[in-house]
N, C-alpha and C positions, 0 to 999 in steps of 0.2 A: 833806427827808431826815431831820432832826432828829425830826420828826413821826411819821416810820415806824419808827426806827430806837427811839424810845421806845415806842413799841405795844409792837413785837416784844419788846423788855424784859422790859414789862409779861405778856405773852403766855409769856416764860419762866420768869420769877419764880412765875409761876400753877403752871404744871409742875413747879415745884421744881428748876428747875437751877442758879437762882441762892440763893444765902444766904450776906449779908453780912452783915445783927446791925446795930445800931446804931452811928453814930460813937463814940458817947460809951463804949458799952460796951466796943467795941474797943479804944478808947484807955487802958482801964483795964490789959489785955496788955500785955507789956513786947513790944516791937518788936523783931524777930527781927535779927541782923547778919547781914545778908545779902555783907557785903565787896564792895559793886559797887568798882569800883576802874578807873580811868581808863587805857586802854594806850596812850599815846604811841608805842613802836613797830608799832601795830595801829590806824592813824587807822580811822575808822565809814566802812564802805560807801559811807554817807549821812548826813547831820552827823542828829543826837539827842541830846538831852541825858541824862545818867545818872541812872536814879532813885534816889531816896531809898527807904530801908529801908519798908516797906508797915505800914500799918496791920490793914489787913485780912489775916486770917492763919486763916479759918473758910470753909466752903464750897466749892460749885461755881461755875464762872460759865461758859455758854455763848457759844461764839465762833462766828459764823456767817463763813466763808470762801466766795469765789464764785471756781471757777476756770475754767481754758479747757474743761476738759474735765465739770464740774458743780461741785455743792455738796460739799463738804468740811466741816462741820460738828463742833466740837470741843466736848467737854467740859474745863475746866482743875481741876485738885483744887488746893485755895488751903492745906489742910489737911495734905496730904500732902508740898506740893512752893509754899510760900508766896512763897518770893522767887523762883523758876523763875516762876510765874505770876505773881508783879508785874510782874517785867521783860516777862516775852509782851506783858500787857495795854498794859504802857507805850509799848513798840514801836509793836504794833498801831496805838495809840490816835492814832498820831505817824505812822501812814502809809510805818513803814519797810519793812513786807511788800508792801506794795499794787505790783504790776507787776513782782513778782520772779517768774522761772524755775524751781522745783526744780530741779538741778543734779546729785543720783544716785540713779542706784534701780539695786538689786542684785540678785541670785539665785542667790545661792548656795544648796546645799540648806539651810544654816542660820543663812542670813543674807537673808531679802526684806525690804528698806525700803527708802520714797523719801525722799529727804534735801532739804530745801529753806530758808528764810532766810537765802539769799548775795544782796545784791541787785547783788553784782559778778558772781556767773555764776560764780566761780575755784575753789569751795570754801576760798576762804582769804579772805572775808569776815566782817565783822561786825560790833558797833555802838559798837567804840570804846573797849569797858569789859567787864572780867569781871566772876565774882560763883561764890562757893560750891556746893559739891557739894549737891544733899541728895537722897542716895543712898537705893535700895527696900530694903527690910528682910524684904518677903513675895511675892518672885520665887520661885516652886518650881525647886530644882533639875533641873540639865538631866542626863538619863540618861544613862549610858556614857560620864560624863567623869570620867576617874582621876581629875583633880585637887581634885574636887569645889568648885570655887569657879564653874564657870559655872551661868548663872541663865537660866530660861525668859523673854522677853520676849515676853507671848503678841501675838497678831492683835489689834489693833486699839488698841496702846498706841500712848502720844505718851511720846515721850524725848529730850533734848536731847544731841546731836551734840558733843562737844567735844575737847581736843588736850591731854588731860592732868587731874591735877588739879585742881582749882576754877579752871576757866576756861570758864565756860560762857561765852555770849554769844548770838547770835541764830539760829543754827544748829540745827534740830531734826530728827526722824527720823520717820517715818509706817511702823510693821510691819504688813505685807500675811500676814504667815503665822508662824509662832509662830519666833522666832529665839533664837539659844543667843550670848550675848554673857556676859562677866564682869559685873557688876554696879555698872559705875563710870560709869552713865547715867543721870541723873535723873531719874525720869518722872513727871510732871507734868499728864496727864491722859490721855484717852479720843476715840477716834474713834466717833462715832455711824454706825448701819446704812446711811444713806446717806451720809456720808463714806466709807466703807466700798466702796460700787459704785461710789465714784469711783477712787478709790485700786487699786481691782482691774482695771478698766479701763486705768489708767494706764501700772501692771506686763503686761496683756495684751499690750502694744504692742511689748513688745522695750527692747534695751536698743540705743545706737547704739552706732559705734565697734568697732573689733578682739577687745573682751572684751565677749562675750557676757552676762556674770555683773558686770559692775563698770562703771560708765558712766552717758554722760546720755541719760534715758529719748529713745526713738523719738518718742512722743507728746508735741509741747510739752504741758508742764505750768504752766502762769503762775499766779500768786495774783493774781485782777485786783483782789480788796480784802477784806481782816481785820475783821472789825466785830464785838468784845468786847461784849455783852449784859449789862453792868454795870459796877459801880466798879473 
């Protein structure tokens, strides 16, 4: 596994999805505060430990997701959204994704995403510890909103799910279709074309439950395992 799982690396880093820069050069950046911060009344899903602030704060890195229904397939911007994708990778890296459920997928006319990283199933999971907002800046606004603060989140972002200000945690959101949300969601990377035919499959299937529009998807949707393509 260690064997394959470094090809495929290798195989990505050729592509240019990874770029991470040298230790040493990294370390010359001053390391971003990212405020992970420990919740005691919010014990973890799944016991994890909290990371430390990242080094790495440049690049892409490719995350290959295998789920029930296909590949799921992620780009993470380390550039855009640094401690949002330390924490991902660190999770991932620690097996707290592998065998979880997605838990919502929506459809409102301006709201399609499937929501997943509870590996409690409740939507009131996660990994024990918060951590800082680091909000978009170049969301196009959304038309025919008086208030002008909502923000286009288009098809095929990755944004992190959370319950207020800088309390993110393990919690993220997969948009199947260009959705109008305020701008107080991290977004932290990219669905590739075939994550893409996953995810749309996914939403084809319905939602279950009473509400048509708000619920857990028809189609089990499981992450059978996360496997980050670099440091």
């Amino acid at each position: 596994m260690r064997r394959i799982a470094a090809g495929l690396a290798v195989a990505a880093l050729a592509a240019g999805f990874i770029t991470t820069g040298t230790a040493s050069a990294q370390q010359e950046l001053t390391r971003p505060d990212c405020g992970y911060t420990v919740t005691p009344d919010e014990p973890p899903a799944r016991p994890v430990s909290v990371p430390r602030d990242p080094w790495f704060t440049k690049g892409k890195v490719l995350v290959k997701i295998k789920t029930s229904q296909g590949d799921l397939p992620l780009v993470l911007d380390r550039t855009k959204a640094p401690c949002t994708a330390h924490s991902f990778i660190h999770l991932a890296h620690r097996g707290f994704y592998n065998s979880t459920e997605c838990h919502r997928l929506t459809a409102y006319p301006t709201l399609k995403v499937l929501q997943c990283g509870d590996p409690s199933g409740t939507s009131e999971g996660g990994p024990g510890y918060r951590y800082k907002d680091e909000l978009p800046t170049d969301l196009q606004p959304a038309p025919n909103d008086p208030t002008g603060e909502r923000r286009i989140y288009p098809r095929g972002t990755l944004a992190m799910a959370n319950a207020g200000p800088d309390t993110n945690g393990s919690q993220f959101f997969l948009v199947q279709s260009d959705s109008v949300l305020r701008p107080n969601y991290t977004v932290f990377g990219q669905i590739l074309p075939e994550g893409m035919k996953t995810l749309d499959k996914i939403a084809a299937g319905g939602i279950a439950g009473e509400n048509p529009l708000d619920g857990a998807p028809v189609v089990k949707s499981e992450l059978k395992w996360v496997l980050p393509l670099g440091i």
